[in-house]
TORTOR-300989 format. One line per 5 residues: their letters; for each residue x, y, z of N, C-alpha, C. Coordinates in pm, whole numbers, plus 32768, in hexadecimal, padded with zeros to 4 digits. Example, Ala and Ser with C-alpha at 12.3 -4.5 7.8 and 13.67 -1.06 7.14 Angstrom:
! TORTOR-300989
AS> 8527/7DC7/830C/84CE/7E3E/830C/8528/7EB6/830C; 8505/7F1F/82C4/8557/7F96/82CA/850A/8003/8313 $
! end
This chain:
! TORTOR-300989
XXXXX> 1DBB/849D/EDB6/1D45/849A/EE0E/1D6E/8470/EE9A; 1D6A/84B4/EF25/1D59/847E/EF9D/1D26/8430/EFA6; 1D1D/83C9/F032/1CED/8384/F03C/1C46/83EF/F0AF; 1C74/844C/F0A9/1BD2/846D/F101/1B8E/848D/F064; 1BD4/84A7/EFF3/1B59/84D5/EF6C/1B3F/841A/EF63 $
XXXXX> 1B57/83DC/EF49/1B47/834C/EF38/1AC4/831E/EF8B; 1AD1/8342/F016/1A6D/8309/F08B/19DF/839A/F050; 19E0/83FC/F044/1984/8430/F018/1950/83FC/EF84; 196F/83E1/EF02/1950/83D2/EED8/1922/832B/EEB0; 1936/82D7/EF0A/18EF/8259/EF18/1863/8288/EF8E $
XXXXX> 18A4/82D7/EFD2/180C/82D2/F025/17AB/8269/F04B; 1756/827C/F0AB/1739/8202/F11F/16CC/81DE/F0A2; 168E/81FF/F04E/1642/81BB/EFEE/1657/8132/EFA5; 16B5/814F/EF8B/1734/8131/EF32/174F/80AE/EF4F; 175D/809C/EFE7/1783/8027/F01C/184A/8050/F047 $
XXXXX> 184E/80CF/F036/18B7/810D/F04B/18D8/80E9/F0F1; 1980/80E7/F11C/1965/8101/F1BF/1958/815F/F1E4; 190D/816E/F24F/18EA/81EB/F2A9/1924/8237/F2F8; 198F/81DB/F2DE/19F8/823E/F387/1A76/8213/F35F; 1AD6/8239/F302/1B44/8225/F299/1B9A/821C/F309 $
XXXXX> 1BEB/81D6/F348/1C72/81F0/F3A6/1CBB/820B/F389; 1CCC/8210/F2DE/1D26/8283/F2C8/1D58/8302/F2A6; 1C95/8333/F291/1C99/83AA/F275/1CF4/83E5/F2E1; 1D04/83D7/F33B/1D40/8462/F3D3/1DD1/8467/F37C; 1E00/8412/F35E/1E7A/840E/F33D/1ECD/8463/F2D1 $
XXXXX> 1F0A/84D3/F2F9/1F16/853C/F294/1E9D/8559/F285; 1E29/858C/F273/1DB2/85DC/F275/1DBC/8646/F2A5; 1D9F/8615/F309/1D77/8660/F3A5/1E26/86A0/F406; 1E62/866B/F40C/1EB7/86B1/F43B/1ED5/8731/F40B; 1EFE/87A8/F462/1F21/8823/F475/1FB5/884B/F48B $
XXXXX> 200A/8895/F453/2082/88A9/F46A/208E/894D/F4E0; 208E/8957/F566/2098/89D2/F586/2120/8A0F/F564; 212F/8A84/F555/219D/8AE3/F51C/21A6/8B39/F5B5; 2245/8B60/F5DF/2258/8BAD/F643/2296/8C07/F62C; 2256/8C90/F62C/22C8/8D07/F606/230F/8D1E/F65C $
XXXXX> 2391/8D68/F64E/23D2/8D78/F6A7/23D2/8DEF/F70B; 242F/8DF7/F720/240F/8E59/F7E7/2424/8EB9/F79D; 23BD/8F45/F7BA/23B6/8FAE/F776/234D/8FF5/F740; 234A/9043/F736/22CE/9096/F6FD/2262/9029/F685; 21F9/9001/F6A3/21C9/8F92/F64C/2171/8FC6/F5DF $
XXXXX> 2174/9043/F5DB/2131/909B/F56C/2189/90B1/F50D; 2225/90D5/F50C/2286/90FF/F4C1/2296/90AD/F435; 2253/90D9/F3C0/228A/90A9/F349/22F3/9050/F30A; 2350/9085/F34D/23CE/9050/F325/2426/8FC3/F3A7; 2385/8FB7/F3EB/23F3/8F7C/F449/2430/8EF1/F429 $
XXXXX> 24C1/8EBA/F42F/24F7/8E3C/F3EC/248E/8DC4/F427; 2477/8D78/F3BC/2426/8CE1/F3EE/2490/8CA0/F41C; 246A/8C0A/F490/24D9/8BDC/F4B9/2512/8B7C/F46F; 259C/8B30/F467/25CB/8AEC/F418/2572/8A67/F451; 2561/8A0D/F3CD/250A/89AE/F3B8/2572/8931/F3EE $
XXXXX> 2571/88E6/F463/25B6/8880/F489/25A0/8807/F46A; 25E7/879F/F484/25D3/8705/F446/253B/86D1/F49A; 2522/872A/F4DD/24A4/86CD/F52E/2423/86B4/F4E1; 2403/8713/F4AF/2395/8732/F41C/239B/86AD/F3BF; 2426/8692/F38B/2431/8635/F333/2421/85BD/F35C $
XXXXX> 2445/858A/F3CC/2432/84FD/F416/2385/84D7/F43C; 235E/857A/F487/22E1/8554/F484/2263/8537/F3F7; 2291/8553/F38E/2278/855B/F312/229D/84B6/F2DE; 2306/8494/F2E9/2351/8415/F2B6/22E6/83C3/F326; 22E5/83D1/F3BA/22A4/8363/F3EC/21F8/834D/F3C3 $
XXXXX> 21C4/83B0/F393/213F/83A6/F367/2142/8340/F315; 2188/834B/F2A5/2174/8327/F20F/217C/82A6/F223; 2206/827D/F283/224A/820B/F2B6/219B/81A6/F2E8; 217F/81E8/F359/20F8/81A4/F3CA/2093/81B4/F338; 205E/8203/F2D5/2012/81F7/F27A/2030/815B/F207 $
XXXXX> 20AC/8161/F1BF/20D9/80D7/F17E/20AD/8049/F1D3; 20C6/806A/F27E/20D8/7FDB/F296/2050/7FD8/F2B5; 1FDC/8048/F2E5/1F56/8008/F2E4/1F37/7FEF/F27F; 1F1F/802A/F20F/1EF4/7FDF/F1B4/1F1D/7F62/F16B; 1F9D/7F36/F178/1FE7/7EBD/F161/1F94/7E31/F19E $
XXXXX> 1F92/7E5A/F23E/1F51/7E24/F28E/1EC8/7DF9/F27B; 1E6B/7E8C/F25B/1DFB/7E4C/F230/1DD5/7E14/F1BA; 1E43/7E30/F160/1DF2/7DC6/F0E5/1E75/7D2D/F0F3; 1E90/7D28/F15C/1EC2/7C9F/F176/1E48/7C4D/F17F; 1E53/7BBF/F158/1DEA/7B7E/F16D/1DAA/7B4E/F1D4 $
XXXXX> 1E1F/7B3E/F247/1DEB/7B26/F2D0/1DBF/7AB4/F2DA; 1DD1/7A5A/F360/1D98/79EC/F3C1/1D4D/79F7/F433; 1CF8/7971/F46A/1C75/799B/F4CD/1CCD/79DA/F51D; 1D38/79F3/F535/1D70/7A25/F5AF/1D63/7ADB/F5A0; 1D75/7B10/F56B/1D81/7B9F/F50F/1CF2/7BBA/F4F1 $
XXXXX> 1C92/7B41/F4EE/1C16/7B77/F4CF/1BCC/7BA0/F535; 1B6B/7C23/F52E/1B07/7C41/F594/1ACA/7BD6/F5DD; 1A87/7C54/F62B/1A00/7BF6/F68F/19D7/7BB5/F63A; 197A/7C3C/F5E2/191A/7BF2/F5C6/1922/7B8C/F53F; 19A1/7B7B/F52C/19AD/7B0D/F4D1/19E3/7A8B/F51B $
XXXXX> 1A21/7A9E/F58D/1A00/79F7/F5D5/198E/79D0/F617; 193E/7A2A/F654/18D3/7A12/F676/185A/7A7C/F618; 1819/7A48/F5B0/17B6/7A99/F580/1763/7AC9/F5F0; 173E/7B46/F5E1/16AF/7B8B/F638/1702/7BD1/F69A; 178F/7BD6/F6B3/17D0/7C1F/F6F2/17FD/7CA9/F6D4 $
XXXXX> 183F/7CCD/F754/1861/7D7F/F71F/18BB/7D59/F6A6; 18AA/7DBA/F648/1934/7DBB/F5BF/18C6/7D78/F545; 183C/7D1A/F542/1809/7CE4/F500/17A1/7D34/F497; 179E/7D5B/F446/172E/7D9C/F3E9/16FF/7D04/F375; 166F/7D48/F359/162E/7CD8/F30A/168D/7CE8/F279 $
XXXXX> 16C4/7D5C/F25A/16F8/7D53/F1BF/17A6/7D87/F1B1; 17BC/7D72/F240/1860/7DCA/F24B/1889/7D26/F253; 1941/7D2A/F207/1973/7CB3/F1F3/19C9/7C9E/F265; 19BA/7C59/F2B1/1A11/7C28/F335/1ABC/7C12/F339; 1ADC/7BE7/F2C7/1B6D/7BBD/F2C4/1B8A/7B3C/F2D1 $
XXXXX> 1B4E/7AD9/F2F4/1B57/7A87/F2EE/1B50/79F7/F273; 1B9B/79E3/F261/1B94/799D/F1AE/1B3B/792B/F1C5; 1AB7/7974/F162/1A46/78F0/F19E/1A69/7885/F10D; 1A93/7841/F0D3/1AC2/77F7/F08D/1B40/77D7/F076; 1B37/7734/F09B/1BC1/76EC/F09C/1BD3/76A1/EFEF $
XXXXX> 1B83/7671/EF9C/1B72/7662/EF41/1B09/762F/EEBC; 1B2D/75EC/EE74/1AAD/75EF/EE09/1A93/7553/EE09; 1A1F/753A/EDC1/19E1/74FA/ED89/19C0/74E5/ECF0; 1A37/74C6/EC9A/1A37/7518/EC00/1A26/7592/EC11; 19CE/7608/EBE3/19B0/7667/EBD3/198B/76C8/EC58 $
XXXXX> 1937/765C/ECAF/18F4/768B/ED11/195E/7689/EDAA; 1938/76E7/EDB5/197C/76F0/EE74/194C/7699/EEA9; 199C/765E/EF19/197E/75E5/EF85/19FB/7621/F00F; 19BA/75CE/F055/1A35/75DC/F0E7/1A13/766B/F128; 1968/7664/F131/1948/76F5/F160/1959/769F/F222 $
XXXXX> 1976/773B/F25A/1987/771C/F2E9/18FD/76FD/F343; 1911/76BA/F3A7/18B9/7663/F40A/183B/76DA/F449; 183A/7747/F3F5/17F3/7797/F479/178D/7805/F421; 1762/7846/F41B/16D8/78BC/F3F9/1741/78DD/F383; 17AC/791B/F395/17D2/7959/F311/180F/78F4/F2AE $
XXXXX> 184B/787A/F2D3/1857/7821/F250/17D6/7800/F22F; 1757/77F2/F25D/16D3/77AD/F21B/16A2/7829/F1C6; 1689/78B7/F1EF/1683/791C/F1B2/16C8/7926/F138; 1759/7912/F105/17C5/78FC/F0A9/1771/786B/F047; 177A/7833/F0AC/1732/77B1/F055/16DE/77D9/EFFB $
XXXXX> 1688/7809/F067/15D1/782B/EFF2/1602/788D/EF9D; 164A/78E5/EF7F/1668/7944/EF41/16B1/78DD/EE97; 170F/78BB/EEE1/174C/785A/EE68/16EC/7831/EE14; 16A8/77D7/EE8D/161B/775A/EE38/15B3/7799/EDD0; 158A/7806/EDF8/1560/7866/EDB3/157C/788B/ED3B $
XXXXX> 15DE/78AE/ED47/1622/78E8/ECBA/1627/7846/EC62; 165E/77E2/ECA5/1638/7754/EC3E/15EA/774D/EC14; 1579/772D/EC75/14FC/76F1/EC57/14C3/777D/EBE0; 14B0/77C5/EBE4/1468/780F/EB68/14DF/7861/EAF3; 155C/7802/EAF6/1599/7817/EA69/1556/7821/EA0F $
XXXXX> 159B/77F8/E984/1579/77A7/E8F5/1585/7720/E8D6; 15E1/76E0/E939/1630/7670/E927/15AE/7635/E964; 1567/7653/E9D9/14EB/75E9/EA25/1491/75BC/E993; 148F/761B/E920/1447/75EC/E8AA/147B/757C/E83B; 14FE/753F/E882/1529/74CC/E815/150F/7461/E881 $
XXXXX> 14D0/73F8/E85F/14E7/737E/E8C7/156A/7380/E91D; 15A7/733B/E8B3/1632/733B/E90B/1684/736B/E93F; 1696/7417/E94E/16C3/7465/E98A/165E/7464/E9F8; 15D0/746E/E9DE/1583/746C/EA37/1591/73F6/EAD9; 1595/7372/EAA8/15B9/730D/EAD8/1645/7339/EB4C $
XXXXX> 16B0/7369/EAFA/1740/739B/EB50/170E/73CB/EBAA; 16B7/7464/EB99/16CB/74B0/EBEA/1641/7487/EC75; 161C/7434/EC68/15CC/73EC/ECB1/15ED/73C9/ECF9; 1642/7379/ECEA/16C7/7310/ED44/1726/7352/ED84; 175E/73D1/ED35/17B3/7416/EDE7/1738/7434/EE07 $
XXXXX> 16B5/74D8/EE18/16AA/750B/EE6F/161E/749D/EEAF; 15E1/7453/EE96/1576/741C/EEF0/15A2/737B/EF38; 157C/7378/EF92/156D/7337/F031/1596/72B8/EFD7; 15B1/722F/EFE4/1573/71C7/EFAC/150F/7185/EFAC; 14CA/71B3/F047/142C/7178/F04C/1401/71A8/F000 $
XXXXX> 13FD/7221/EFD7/13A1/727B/EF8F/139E/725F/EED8; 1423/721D/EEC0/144F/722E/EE2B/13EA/71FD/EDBB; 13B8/718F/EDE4/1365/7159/ED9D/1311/7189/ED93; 12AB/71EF/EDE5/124F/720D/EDF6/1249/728D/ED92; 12D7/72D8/ED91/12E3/7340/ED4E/12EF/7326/ECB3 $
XXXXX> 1321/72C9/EC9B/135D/729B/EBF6/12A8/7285/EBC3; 1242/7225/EC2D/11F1/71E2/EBD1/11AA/72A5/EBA7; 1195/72E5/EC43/1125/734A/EBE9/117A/73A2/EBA2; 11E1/739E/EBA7/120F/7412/EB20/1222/73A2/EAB3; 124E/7379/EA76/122E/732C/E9ED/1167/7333/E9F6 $
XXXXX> 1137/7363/EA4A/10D9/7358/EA1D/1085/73F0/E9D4; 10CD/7448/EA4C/10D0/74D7/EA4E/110D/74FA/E9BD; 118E/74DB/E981/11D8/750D/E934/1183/74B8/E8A4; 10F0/74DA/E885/10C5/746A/E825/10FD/74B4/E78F; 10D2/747E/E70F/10B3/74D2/E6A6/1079/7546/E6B7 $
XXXXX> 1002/753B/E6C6/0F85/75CB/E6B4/0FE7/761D/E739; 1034/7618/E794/1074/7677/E7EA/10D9/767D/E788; 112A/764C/E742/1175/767C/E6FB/1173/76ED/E6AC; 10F3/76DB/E642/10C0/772B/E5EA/1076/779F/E631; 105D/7795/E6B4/103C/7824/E6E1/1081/785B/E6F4 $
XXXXX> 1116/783C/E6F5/116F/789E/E711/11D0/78BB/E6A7; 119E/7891/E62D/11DC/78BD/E5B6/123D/7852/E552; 1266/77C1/E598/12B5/7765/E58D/1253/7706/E544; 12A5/76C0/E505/1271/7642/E4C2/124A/75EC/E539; 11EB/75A6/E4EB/118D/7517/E51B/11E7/74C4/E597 $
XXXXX> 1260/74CE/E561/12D5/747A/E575/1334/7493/E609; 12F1/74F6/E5E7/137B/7566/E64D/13D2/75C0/E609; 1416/7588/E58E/146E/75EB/E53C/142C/7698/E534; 14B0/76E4/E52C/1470/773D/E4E9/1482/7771/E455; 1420/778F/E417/140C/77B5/E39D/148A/77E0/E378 $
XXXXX> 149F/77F1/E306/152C/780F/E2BE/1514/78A3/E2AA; 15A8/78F7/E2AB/157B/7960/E2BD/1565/79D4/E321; 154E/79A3/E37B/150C/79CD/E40D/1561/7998/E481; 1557/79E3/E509/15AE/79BF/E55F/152B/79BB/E5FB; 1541/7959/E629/14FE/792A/E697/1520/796C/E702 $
XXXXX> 14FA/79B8/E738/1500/79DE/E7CB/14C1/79B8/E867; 14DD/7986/E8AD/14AA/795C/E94D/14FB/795D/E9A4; 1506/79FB/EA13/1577/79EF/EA56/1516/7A54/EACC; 154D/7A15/EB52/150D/7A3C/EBC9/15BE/7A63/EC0D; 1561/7AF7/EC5D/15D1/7B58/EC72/1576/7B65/ED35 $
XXXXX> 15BD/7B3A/ED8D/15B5/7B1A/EE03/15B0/7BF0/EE25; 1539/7C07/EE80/1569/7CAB/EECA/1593/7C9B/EF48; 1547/7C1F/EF98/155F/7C3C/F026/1535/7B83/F05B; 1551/7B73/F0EF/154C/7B05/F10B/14F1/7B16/F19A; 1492/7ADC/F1AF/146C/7AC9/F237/1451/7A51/F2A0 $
XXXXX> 1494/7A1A/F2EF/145E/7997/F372/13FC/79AC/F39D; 137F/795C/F37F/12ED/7968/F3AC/12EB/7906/F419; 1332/7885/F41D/133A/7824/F481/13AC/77E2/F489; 13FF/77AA/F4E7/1466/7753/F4F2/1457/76FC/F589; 14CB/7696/F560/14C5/7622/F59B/157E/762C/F57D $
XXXXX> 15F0/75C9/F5D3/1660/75A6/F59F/165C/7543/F524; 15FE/7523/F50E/15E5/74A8/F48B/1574/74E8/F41B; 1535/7561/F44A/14BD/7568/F3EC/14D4/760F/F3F4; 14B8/7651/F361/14AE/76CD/F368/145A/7711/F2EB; 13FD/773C/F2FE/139A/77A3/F29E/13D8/7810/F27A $
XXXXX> 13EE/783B/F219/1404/78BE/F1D7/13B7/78D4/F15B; 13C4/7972/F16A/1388/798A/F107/13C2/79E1/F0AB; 13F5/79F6/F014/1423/7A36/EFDB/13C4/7A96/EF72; 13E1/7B1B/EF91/1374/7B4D/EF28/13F6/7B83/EED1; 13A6/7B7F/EE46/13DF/7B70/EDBA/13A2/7BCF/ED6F $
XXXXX> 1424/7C07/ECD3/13E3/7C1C/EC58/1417/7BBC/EBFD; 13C4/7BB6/EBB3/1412/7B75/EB36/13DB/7B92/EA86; 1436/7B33/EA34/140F/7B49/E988/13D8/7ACE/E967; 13A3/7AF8/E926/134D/7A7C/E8AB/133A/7AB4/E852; 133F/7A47/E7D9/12FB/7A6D/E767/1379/7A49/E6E7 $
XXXXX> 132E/7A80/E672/1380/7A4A/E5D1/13E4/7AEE/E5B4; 141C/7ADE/E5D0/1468/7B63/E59A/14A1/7B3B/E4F4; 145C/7B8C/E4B9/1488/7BA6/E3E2/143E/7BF3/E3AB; 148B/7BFB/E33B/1411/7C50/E2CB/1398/7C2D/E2C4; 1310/7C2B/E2ED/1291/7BFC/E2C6/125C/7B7B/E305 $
XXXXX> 1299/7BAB/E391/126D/7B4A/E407/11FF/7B79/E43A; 119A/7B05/E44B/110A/7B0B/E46C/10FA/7B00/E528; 1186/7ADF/E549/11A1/7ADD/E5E3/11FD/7B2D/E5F7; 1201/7BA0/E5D3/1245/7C0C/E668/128C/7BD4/E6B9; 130F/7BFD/E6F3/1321/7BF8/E77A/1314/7C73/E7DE $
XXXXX> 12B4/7C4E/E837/1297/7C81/E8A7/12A5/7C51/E90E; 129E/7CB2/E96A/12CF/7CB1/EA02/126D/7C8F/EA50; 12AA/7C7B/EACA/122F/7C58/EB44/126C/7C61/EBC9; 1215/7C44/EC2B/121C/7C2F/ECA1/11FD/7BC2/ED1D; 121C/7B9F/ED47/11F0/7B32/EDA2/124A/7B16/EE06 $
XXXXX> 1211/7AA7/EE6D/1218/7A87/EEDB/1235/79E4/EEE7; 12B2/79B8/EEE7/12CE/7929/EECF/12DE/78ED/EF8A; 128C/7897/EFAE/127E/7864/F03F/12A4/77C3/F00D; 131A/77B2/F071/13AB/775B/F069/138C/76FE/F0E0; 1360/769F/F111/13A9/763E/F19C/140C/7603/F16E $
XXXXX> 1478/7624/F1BB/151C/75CC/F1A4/1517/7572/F24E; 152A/74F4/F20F/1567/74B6/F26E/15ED/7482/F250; 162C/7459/F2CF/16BD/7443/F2F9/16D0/73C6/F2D9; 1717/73AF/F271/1758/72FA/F247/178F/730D/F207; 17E6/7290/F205/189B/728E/F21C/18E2/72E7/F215 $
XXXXX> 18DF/7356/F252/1957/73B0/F299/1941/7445/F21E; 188B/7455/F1DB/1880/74C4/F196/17EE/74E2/F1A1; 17B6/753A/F1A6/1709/7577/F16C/16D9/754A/F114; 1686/74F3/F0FC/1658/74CD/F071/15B4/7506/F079; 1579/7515/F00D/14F3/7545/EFFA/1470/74A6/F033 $
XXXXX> 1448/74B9/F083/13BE/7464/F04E/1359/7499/F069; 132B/751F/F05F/12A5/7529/F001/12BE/75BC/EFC3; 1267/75EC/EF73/126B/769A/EF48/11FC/768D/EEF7; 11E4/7746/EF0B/114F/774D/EEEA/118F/77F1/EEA9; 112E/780E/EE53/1118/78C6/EE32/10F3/78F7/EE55 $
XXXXX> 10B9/798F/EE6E/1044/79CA/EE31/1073/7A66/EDEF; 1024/7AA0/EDEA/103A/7B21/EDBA/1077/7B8A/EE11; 10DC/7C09/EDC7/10C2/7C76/EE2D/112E/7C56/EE59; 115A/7CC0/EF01/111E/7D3B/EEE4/1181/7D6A/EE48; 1120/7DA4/EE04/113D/7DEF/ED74/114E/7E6F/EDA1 $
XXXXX> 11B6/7EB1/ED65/11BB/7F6D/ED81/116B/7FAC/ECF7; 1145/803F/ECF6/1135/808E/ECAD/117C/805D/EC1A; 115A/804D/EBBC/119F/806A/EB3B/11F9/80D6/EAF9; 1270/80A1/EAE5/12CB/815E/EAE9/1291/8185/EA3C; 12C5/81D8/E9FF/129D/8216/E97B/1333/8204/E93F $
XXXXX> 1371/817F/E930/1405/8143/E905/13C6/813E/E859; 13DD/8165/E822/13A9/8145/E79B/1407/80BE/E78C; 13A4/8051/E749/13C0/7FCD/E721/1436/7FC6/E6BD; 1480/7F65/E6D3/14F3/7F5D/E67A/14ED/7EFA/E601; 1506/7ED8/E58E/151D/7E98/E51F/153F/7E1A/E55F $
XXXXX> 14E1/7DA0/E506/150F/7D32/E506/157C/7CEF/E501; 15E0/7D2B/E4A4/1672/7D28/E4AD/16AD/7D56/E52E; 1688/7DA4/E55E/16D4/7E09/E5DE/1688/7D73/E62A; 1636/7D53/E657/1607/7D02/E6DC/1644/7C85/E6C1; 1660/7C56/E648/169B/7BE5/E65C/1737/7BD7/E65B $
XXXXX> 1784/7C59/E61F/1815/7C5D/E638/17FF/7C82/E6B1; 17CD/7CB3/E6E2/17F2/7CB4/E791/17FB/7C10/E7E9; 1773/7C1A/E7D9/177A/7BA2/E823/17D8/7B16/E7CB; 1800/7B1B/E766/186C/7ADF/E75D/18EA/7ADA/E77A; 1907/7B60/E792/196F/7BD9/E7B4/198B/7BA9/E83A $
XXXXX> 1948/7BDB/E891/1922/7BE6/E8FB/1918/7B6D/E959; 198A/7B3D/E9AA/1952/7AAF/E9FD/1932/7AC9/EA5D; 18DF/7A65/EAC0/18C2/7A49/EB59/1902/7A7D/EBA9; 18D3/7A89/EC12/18FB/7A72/EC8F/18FF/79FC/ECD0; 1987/7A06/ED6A/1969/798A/EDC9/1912/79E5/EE1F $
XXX> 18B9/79EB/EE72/1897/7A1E/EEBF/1891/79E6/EF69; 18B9/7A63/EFB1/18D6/7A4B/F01C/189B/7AAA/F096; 18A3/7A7B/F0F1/186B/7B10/F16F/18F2/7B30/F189 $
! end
């Protein structure tokens, strides 16, 4: 496969790029042919001998093709990175194109930390926090408790622990298919996993920043003769991160619905199939 069949068949839908820099490369070039001096109709007339110049220009393509692409899937420093990844909102910046810039320095157990000082580490942030906050693990206390403590503020911590132990009661348990307790039923495999689409800055400050992440995600009892389904959804997770000690932490977030797309006609897969996947299947770090 070329790389111009590659850029067509991701297409701008797709989230494909739009303007491949390397399609030109070998694509598009043309070789002209020069007949020689002489009647240029004549059948038989000799083609000219093929010189070393053909081959060099051939060798230097392939050559300038290896080292761009080498180059671009190098990982790169702010120095190598675009505009619009040192300064967000600049030329080079799109809301869902990835800048180059490595927005995570490291973790927090599980969770990313050491997002950068500016629109696209808080963006990275909420994206991360996201995907925490509506795991499976937020449904055991004490995983719950962990993941509390990296991604929210410390003013905020307490505030968050009292209403979810309050949020996460029995009767919410059992609406979602789990024992009284939290456990889940024997048998059956628990699903709760939020899958980040896009990130948006509604407000900022150098210390304070609103985003908003809209989401799909799973829920539900995946087994033989589960009375909870897992199904999908949509929503809109709204994040304030403020700036303390040297990372984004959450102190407040809210939901709501939406935007939801059309329903495709995917015929539903077996309880077995949804839960070897998502067992199968791990996380993301997520990043701009």
């Amino acid at each position: 496969m070329s790389p111009g069949d590659e850029h067509d068949y991701r297409g701008k839908e797709q989230g494909g790029r739009t303007d491949d820099p390397y399609s030109t490369l070998g694509g598009t070039r043309q070789t002209r042919t020069r007949l020689p001096d002489g009647d240029p109709g004549h059948p038989h007339a000799r083609r000219p001998v093929r010189n070393s110049r053909s081959l060099v220009t051939i060798t230097g393509i392939v050559v300038l093709l290896v080292a761009a692409i080498a180059f671009a899937n190098r990982g790169g420093s702010d120095d190598d990175a675009s505009p619009g990844a040192k300064k967000p909102g600049t030329t080079g910046s799109a809301p869902t194109a990835a800048t180059g810039t490595k927005p995570v320095q490291g973790k927090n157990g599980t969770i990313a930390s050491g997002f950068a000082h500016d629109e696209q580490g808080a963006q990275s942030a909420a994206a991360n926090y996201a995907v925490a906050l509506g795991s499976a693990e937020m449904f055991d206390k004490t995983k719950r408790d962990s993941i509390l403590d990296a991604v929210i503020a410390p003013s905020s911590l307490n505030r968050f622990r009292t209403t979810l132990d309050k949020a996460y009661s029995a009767d919410f348990f059992r609406n979602v298919g789990l024992n009284g307790d939290g456990s889940t039923p024997e048998g059956f495999t628990f699903i709760s996993r939020t899958a980040p689409i896009g990130t948006k800055v509604t407000k900022t400050t150098p210390e304070q920043t609103t985003v908003e992440v809209w989401c799909t995600g799973l829920i539900g009892l995946a087994g033989e003769g589960s009375t909870k389904p897992v199904t999908d959804g949509w929503f809109t997770i709204t994040v304030e991160l403020v700036w303390v000690n040297g990372d984004w932490k959450a102190a407040t977030h809210s939901q709501k619905d939406g935007p939801a797309p059309v329903g495709g006609d995917n015929r539903a897969s077996s309880a077995d199939d949804i839960a070897n996947a998502v067992n199968g299947y791990g996380g993301f770090t997520y990043a701009r």
